[in-house]
N, C-alpha and C positions, 0 to 999 in steps of 0.2 A: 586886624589881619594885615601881615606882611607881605608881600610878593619881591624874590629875588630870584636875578638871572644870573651867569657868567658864562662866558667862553674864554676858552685860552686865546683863540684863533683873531678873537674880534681886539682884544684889551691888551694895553701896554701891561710890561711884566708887574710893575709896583701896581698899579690898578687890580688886576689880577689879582694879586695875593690877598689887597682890601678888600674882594669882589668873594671868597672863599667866604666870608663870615657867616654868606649863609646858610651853612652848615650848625651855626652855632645858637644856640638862644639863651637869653639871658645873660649877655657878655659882662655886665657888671659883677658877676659872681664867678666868672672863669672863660681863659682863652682858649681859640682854637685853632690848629694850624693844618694847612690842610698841602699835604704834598702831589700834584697829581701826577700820575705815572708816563702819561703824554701833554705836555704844557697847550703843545699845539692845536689837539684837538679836545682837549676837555672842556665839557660844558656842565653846567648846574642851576639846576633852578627850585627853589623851594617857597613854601610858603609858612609863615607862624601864624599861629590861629592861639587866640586866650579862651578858654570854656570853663567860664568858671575858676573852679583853683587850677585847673590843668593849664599847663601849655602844651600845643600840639605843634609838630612840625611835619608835613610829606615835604619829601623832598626826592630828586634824580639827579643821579651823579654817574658820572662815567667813572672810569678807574683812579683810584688814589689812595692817600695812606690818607689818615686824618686822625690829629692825635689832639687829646683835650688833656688840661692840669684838673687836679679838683676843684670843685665848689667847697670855696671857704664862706663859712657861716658866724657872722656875728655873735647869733641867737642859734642853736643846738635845733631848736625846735620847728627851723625854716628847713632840715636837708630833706633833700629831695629823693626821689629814685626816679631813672626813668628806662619806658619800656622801651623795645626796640623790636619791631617789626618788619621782615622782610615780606613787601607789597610782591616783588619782583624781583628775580634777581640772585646774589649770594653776596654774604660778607663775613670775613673773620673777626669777631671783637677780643681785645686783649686785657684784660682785667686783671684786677687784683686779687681774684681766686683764679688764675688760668684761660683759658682763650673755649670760646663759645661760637660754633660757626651756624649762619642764619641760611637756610635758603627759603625759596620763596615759601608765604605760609609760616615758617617759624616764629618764630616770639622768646624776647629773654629780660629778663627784670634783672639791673643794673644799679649798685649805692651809684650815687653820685660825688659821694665824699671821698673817692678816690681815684687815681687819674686815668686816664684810658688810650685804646688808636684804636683804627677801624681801619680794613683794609679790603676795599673794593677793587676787586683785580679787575671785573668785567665793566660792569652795569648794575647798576644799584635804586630801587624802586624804594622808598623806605619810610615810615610811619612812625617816630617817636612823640611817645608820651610822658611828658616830664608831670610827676606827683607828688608835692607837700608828704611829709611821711605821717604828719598828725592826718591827714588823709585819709594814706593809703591803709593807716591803722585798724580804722574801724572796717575795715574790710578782709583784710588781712593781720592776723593781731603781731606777727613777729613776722614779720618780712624778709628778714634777715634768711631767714632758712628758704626760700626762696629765688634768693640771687644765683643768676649763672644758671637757672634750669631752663633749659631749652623746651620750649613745649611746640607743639605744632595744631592749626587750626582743623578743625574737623575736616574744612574743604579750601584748601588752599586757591589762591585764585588761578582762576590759569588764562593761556591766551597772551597776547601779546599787549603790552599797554602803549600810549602813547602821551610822552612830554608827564603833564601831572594830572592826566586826565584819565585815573585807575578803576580798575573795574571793581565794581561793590559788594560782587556775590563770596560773601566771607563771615562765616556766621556768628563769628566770635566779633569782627570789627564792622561787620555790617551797615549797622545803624551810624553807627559814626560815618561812615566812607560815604553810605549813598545821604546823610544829611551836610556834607561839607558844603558846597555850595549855600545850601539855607544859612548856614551856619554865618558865613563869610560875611552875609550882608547883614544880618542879625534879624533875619525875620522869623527865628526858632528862638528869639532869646527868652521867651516866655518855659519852652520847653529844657532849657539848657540845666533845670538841674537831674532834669531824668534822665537825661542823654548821660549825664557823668555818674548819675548812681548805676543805669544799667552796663555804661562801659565797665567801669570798675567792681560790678557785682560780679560782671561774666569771666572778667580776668583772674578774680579770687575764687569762682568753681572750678574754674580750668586748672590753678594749680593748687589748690585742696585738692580736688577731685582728682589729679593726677596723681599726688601722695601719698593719698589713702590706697586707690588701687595698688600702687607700686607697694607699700606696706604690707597690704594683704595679701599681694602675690608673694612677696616676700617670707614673709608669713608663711605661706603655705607649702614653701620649697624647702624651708626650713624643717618645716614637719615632716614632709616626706625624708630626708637626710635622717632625721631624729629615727621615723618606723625603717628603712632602711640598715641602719645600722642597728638599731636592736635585734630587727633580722637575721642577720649575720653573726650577732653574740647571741641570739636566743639561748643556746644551749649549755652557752660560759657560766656558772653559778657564781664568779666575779660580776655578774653586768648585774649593775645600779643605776640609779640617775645621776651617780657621779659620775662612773663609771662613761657613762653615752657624754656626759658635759664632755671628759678630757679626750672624748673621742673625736669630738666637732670642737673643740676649741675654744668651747664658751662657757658661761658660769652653771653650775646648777638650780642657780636661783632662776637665771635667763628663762631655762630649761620649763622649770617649776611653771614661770607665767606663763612659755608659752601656750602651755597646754591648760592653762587657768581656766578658761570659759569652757573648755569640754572636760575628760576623761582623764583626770593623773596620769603621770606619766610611770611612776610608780607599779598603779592600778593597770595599765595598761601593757606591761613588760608582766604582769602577773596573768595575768587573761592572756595573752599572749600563749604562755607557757602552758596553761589549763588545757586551752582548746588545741597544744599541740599533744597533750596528755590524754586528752581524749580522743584525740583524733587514732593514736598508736593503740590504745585500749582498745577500741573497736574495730581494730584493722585485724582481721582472722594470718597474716602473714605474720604477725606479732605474738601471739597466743602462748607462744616458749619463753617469752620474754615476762621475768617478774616485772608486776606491778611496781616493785624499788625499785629494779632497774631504769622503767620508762620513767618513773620521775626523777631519780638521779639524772640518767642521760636527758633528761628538759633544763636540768639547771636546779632542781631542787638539792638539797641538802638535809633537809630534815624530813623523813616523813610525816613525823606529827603535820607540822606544819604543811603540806602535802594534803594530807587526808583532811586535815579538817577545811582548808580550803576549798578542796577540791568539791568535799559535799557541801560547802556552803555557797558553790556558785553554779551546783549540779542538782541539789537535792537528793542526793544519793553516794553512798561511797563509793570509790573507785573502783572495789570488787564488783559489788552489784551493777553499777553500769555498762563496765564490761561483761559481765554475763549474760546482762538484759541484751546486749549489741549483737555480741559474739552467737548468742543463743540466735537471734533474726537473720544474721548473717549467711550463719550454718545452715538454717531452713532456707533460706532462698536458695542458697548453692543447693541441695539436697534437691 
C-alpha cells in the first residue's frame, strides 16, 4: 500500500507537477498529467492498495483536468480495464467512445488501451479499480459491450466526507470501503480472494442486470409500437407483417422473433380482426350491415377465408353467432 499527498500551496512548481503522479498507477505502462485548475490551492492525496490481481486506488482531488496516454502492452493478454467510481463529488471522463459524467454513486467501466482526461471542476472523492481482462472475463464474458455505461449504486453514499476517510454505506462497494483499512495492513490477506470474487461478482450483476432490464423494457416498448400500429391499420386489408416491419423501420424477421416466445404476429393481426368481427356481429346498431361487409370493412378480402376462420376460432359460423348475440341482445332490450 501507497500513501501520496500534494498541495499546490505548500510545493515548488517542478515538485508539484512530480507530486501529481498520484493520480496515476502503474506508471511503467503509462503517463499521467494532471493540469490543476488552481495551482495555488490544489491539494491531492491518494492511496494504491494491490488486492490480489486488482489494483485499487481512493483518491481526493480538488479541481483539475487529468489526462492519461494508453497502456501499451507487450503481451495482448495483460490489458487492463479500469472502474471508476465517484465516492464524492462529480467528474466528466473523456474517452474513446464519448464522454461519461460521474456523480456521486455513479460507476463506469473504462478499456485501458485507449487514452483518456478527467475533468474535476469542483471536488473529487474517487475509487478506481484497475482489472486484468483475463479476469474480468470470467465474470463478465465480453466486456467490451460494457464500457462507457454509467450505472449508479442502489444507495449512493451521502453526507459530507472528510480527506480519505469515506463513508462505507454503499452496497455495491461496501465490503470493500469498510475492509480498506484491514486491508492496508494485510490482516484480511487470508480473505482477499473473496473480497475480489465478491467485488467483481457484484460489479458483473449490476451490469448484466442493468442490460437485461433495459433489453426487456425495450422489448416491451417495442411491442406496444408493433399492437399500436396494427391498431391503426386494422382495417387496411394491405396490413401484413411486412407491412407493420416498413411501418417501424425494421426487418420482418426482427418483427417475427420478437414476438417468438408468445403469439405470432401474424396470428395475432388475425385475432385482432375476428374479435373486431365479432364484436360488430353482435352489436344490435350493426344488424343492416351484411356479414361481407363487416368482414370486408375488418380488412378481410376473401370470405371463404373469413368463414372458415372465423368458425374455427368461434366454433360457430358467423351467421349463427350473430343470431345466437343479436337474438340475447334483442331479449334484454325487450
Amino acid at each position: 500500500m501507497k500513501y501520496y499527498s500534494a498541495s499546490g500551496h505548500s510545493l515548488p512548481q517542478q515538485d508539484h507537477l512530480h507530486a501529481r503522479d498520484i493520480l496515476s498507477l502503474n506508471t511503467e505502462f503509462f503517463s499521467v498529467e494532471v493540469d490543476p485548475l488552481d495551482l495555488t490551492t490544489y491539494h491531492a492525496e491518494g492511496e494504491v492498495l494491490g488486492l490480489g490481481p486488482l489494483t485499487l486506488a481512493r483518491i481526493d482531488s480538488t479541481g483539475a483536468i487529468v489526462s492519461r496516454r494508453q497502456e501499451e502492452y507487450l503481451n495482448p493478454d495483460f490489458k487492463r480495464y479500469s472502474l471508476f467510481v465517484a465516492l464524492e463529488g462529480e467528474t466528466i471522463i473523456s474517452h474513446h467512445l464519448g464522454m461519461s459524467e460521474l456523480r456521486t454513486g455513479h460507476f463506469v467501466l473504462i478499456d485501458n488501451s485507449y487514452p483518456r482526461s478527467m475533468f474535476v471542476p469542483n471536488w473529487l472523492s474517487l475509487l478506481q479499480v484497475n482489472i486484468p481482462r483475463q479476469v474480468l472475463t470470467h465474470y463478465l464474458q465480453e466486456p467490451q459491450q460494457y464500457e462507457a455505461l454509467v450505472l449508479s449504486s442502489a444507495a449512493a453514499p451521502s453526507g459530507a466526507y472528510n480527506s480519505i476517510n469515506h463513508s462505507t454505506d454503499n452496497p455495491l462497494f461496501g465490503m470493500l470501503l469498510s475492509s480498506w483499512e484491514k486491508l492496508k495492513v494485510g490482516s484480511l490477506s487470508e480473505f482477499v480472494p473473496a473480497i475480489c470474487d465478491n467485488l467483481l461478482r457484484r460489479i458483473a450483476e449490476a451490469y448484466t442486470g442493468h442490460v437485461q432490464q433495459h433489453t426487456t423494457s425495450r422489448k416491451a416498448r417495442r411491442i406496444t409500437q408493433v399492437r399500436e400500429l396494427i391498431e391503426e391499420r386494422l382495417f387496411d386489408p394491405e396490413l401484413s407483417v411486412e407491412a407493420v416491419a416498413d411501418g417501424l423501420n425494421v426487418s420482418s424477421r426482427y418483427l417475427r422473433a420478437l414476438f417468438m416466445k408468445s403469439e405470432k404476429i401474424s396470428h395475432y393481426i388475425l385475432r385482432r380482426r375476428l374479435e373486431e368481427c365479432a364484436r360488430l356481429l353482435s352489436d344490435p346498431r350493426q344488424q343492416q350491415q351484411s356479414i361481407t361487409n363487416i368482414a370486408f370493412n375488418c380488412g378481410f378480402n376473401s370470405m371463404a377465408h373469413f368463414s372458415r376462420t372465423f368458425k374455427k376460432a368461434y366454433q360457430v359460423t358467423p351467421r349463427d353467432y350473430r343470431r345466437h348475440h343479436l337474438h340475447g341482445a334483442l331479449q334484454v332490450r325487450e
